[in-house]
N, C-alpha and C positions, 0 to 999 in steps of 0.2 A: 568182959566185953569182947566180943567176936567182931575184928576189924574188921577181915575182909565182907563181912553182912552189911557192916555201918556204910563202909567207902561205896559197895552197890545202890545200897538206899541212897545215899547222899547223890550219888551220878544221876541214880532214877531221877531222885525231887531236882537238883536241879536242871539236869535238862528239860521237864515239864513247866518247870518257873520259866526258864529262858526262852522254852517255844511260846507259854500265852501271857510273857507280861508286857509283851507290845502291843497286845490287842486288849487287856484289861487292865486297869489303874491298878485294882484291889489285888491283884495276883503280883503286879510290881511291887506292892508294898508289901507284901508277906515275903517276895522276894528278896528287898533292900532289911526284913525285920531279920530275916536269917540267915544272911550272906554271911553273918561272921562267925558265926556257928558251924553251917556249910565249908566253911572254909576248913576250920579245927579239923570238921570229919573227916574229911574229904584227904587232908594231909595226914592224916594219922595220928595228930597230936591233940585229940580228945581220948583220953586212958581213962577218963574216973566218969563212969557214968552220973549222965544229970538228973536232976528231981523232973518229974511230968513237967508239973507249973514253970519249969525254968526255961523251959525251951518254947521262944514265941510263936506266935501264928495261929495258933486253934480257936482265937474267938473269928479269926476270919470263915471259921468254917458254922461255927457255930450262932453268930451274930452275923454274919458277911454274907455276901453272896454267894461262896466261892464253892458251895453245895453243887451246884451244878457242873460244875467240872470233878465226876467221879473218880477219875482215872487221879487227879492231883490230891486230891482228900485220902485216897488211899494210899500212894506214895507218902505223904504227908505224915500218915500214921505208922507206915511203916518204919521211916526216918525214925519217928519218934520211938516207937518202941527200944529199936534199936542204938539209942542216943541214952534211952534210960537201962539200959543194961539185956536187952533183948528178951524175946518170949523166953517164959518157964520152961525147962524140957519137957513136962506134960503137955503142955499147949503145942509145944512141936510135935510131939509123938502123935496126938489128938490128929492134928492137921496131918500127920504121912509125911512128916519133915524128918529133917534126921536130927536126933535128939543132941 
């Protein structure tokens, strides 16, 4: 697991949580579902990556409104990726990342 990639993701989603959960319910609540996770990453003390399913929030994008805020469904995914152990190094090399 590549901390310093998780702690960027984690700062990205939440700063995008805390600029629009005063202006939307559903973005608060995905906020308060993954504050305590947010937090683990955020400090550094998430080591063992998690399963997809473990980590909440994706039926707000999938069931929820929360499609329309691109910019946070994509931070969102990114978190995640990187919460479940980060892209394959194909998938980086693919993307012009550094492997």
């Amino acid at each position: 697991m590549d901390q310093s990639r998780l702690q960027a993701c984690t700062a990205e989603l939440q700063q995008l949580l805390a600029r629009l959960a005063s202006a939307d319910g559903e973005v608060a609540d995905l906020r308060s579902a993954l504050e305590p996770l947010l937090a683990l990453a955020g400090s550094g003390a998430l080591a063992t990556p998690l399963a997809w399913g473990d980590i909440p929030g994706g039926r707000y994008f999938t069931e929820g409104g929360l499609r329309r805020y691109a910019d946070l469904e994509q931070a969102f995914a990114r978190f995640r990726i990187e919460a479940t152990g980060g892209a394959a190094p194909a998938l980086r090399k693919l993307r012009g990342e550094d492997a």
